[in-house]
Kinemage of the C-alpha trace (Angstrom):
@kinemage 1
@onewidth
@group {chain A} dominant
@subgroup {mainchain}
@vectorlist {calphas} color= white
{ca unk a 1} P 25.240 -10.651 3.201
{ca unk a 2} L 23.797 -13.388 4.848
{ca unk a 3} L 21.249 -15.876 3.199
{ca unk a 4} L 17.683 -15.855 4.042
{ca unk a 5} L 15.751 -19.671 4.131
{ca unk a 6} L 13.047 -19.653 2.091
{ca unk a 7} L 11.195 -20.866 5.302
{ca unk a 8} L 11.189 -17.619 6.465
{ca unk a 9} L 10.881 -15.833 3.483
{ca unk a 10} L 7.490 -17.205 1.993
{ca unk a 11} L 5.835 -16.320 5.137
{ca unk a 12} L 7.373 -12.476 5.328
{ca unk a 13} L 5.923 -12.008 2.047
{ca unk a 14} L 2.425 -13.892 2.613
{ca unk a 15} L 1.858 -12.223 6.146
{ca unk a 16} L 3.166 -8.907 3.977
{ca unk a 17} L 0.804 -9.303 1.189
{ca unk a 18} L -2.143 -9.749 4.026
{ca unk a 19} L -1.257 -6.741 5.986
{ca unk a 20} L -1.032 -4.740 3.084
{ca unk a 21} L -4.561 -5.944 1.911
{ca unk a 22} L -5.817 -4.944 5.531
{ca unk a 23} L -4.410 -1.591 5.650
{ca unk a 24} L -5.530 -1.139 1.788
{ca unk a 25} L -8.935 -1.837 2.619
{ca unk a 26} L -8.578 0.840 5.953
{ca unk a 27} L -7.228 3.012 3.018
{ca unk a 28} L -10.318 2.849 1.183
{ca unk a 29} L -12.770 3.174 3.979
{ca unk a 30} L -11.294 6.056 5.392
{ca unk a 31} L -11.297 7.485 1.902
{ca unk a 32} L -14.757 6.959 1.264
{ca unk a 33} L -15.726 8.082 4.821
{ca unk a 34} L -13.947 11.580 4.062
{ca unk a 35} L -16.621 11.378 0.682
{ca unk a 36} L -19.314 10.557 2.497
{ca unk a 37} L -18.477 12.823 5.296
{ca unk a 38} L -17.712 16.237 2.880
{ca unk a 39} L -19.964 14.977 0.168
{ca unk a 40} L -17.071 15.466 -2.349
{ca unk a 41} L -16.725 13.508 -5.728
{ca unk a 42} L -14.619 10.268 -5.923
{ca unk a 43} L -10.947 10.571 -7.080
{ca unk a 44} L -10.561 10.222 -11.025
{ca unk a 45} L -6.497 9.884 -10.542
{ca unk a 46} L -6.582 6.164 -10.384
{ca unk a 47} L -8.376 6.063 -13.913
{ca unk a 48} L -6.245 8.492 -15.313
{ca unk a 49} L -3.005 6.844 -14.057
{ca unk a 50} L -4.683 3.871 -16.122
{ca unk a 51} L -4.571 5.869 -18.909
{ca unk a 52} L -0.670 7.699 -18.017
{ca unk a 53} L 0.518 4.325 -17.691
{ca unk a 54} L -0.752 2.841 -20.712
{ca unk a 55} L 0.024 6.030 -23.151
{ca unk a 56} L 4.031 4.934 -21.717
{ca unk a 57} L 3.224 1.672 -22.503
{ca unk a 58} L 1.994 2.065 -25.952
{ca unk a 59} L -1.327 0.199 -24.968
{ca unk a 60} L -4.770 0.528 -25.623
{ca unk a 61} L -7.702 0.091 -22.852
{ca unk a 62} L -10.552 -1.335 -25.349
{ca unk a 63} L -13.740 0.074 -25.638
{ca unk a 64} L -15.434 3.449 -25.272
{ca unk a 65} L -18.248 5.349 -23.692
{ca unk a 66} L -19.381 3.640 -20.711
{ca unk a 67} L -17.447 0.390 -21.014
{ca unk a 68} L -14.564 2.370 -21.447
{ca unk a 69} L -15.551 4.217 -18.266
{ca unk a 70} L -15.857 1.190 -16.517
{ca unk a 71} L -12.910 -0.345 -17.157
{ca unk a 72} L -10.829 2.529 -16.241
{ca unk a 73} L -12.145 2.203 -13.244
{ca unk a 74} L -11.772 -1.357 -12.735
{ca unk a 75} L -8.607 -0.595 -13.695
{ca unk a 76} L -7.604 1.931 -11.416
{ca unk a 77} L -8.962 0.155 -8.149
{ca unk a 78} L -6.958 -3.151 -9.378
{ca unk a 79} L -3.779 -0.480 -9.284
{ca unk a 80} L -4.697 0.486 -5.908
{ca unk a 81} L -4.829 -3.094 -4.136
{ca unk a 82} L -1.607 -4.038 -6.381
{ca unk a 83} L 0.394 -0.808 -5.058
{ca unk a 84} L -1.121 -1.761 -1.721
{ca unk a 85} L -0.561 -5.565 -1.203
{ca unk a 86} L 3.119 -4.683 -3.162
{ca unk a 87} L 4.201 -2.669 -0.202
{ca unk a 88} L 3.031 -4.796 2.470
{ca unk a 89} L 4.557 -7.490 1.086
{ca unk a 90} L 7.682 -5.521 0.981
{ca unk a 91} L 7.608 -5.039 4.617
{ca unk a 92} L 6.767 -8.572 5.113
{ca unk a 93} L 10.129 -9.291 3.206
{ca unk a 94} L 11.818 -6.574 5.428
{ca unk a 95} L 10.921 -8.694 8.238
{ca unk a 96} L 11.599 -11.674 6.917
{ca unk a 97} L 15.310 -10.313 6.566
{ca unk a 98} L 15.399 -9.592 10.250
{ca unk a 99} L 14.165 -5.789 10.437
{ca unk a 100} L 12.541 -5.335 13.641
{ca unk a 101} L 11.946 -1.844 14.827
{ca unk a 102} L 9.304 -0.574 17.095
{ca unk a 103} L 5.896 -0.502 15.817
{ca unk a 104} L 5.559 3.098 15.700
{ca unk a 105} L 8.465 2.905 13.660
{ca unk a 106} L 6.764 0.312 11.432
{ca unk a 107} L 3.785 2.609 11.118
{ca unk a 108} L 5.742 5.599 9.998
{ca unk a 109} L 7.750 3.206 7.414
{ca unk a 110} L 4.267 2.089 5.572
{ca unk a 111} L 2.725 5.344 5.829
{ca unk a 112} L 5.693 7.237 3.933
{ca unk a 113} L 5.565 4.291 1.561
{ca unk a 114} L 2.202 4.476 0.950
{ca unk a 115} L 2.171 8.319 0.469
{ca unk a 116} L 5.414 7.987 -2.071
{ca unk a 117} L 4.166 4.628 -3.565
{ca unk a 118} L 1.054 6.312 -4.824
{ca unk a 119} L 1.309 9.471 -5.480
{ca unk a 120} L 4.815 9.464 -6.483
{ca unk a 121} L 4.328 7.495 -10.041
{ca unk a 122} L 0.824 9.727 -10.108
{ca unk a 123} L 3.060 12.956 -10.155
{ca unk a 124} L 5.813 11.620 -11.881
{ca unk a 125} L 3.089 10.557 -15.044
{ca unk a 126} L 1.544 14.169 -14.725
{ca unk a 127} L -1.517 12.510 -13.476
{ca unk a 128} L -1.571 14.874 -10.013
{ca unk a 129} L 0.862 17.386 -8.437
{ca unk a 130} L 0.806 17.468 -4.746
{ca unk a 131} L 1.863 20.861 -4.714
{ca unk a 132} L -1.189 22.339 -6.201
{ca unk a 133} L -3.227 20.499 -3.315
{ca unk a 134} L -4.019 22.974 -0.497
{ca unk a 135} L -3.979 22.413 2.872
{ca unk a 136} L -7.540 20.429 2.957
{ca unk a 137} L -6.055 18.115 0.040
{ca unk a 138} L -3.276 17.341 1.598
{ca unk a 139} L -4.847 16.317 4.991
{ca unk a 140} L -7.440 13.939 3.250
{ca unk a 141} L -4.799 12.449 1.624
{ca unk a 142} L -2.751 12.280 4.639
{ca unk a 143} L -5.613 10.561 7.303
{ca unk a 144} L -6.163 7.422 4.677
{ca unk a 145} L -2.784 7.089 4.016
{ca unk a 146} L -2.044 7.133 7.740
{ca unk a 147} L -4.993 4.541 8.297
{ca unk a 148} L -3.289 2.266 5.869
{ca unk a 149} L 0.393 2.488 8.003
{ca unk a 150} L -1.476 1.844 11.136
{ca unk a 151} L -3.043 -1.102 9.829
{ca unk a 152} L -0.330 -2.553 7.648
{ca unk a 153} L 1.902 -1.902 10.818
{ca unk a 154} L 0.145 -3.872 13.549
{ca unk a 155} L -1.222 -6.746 11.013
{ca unk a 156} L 2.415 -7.553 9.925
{ca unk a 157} L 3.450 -7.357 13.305
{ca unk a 158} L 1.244 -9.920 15.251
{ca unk a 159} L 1.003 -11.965 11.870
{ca unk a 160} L 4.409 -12.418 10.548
{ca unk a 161} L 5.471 -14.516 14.265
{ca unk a 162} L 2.437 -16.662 13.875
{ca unk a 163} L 3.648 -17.525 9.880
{ca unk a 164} L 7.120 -18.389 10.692
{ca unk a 165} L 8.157 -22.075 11.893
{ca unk a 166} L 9.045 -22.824 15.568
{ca unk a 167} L 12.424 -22.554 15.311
{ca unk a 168} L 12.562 -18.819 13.317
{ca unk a 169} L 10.044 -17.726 15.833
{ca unk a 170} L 12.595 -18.491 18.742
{ca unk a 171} L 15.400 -16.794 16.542
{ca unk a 172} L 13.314 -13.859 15.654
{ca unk a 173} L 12.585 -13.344 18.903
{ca unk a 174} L 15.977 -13.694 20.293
{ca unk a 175} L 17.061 -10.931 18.046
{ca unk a 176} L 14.064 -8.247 18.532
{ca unk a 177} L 15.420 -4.925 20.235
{ca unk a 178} L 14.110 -4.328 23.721
């Protein structure tokens, strides 16, 4: 395996880890469109993964009532931009390490990431179980994961070249399929 210069590698995962927050925050507005839109109630998974993840843990979130409350859902949200930001910057890292497919590939990549990188560890703590969903669950779960792809996608791919030093640029570019 060949090694990777740092040079390159810092700005993989910094354009990674600013993709990711762009296509976290599409995440979120399209989620909170589909509320506004259908006038349904905000997701209580991310505070309840909170509390999955600490009841593994053998941790306690302090307080109760209200301040509980709130920082459950503090909490939550804070797991949402960390799972987010994560992946991109795993894609950044991807790229730093010379994977270059199509951008519709790229898209596909973050999307499936995002969908398994979330609800994956939600299912797997016994927070959620896609399977009890229904169709209209699925798709609004789908559309903002999809928005957070798309954006991750085409943010790592015009940002990551404009990181790198002159030189990588002219090697990245020298190795990019046609």
């Amino acid at each position: 395996m060949r090694s990777i210069p740092m040079a390159q590698v810092w700005p993989g995962l910094l354009s990674g880890a600013a993709a990711g927050a762009a296509g976290t925050s599409a995440l979120n507005v399209l989620g909170y469109l589909d509320i506004a839109v259908r006038g349904r109630a905000s997701s209580t998974t991310p505070e309840r993964t909170v509390e999955a993840m600490a009841r593994l843990f053998g941790l306690t979130v302090p307080g109760s009532g209200d301040v509980l409350a709130n920082r459950l859902s503090g909490l939550g949200a804070l797991t949402g931009y960390a799972a987010g930001i994560g992946m991109g910057m795993i894609l950044g890292l991807a790229y730093a390490w010379g994977w270059r497919p199509r951008l519709l590939v790229v898209m596909a990549v973050a999307t499936v990431l995002a969908l398994v990188g979330t609800n994956g560890p939600m299912t797997v703590l016994g927070v959620t179980n896609p399977l009890t969903w229904g169709v209209v669950g699925l798709i609004s779960d789908l559309i903002p994961h999809l928005g957070y792809g798309v954006v991750t996608a085409v943010v790592l791919h015009y940002l990551y070249p404009q990181a790198l030093p002159a030189a990588a640029v002219e090697r990245a570019e020298a190795t990019e399929p046609a």
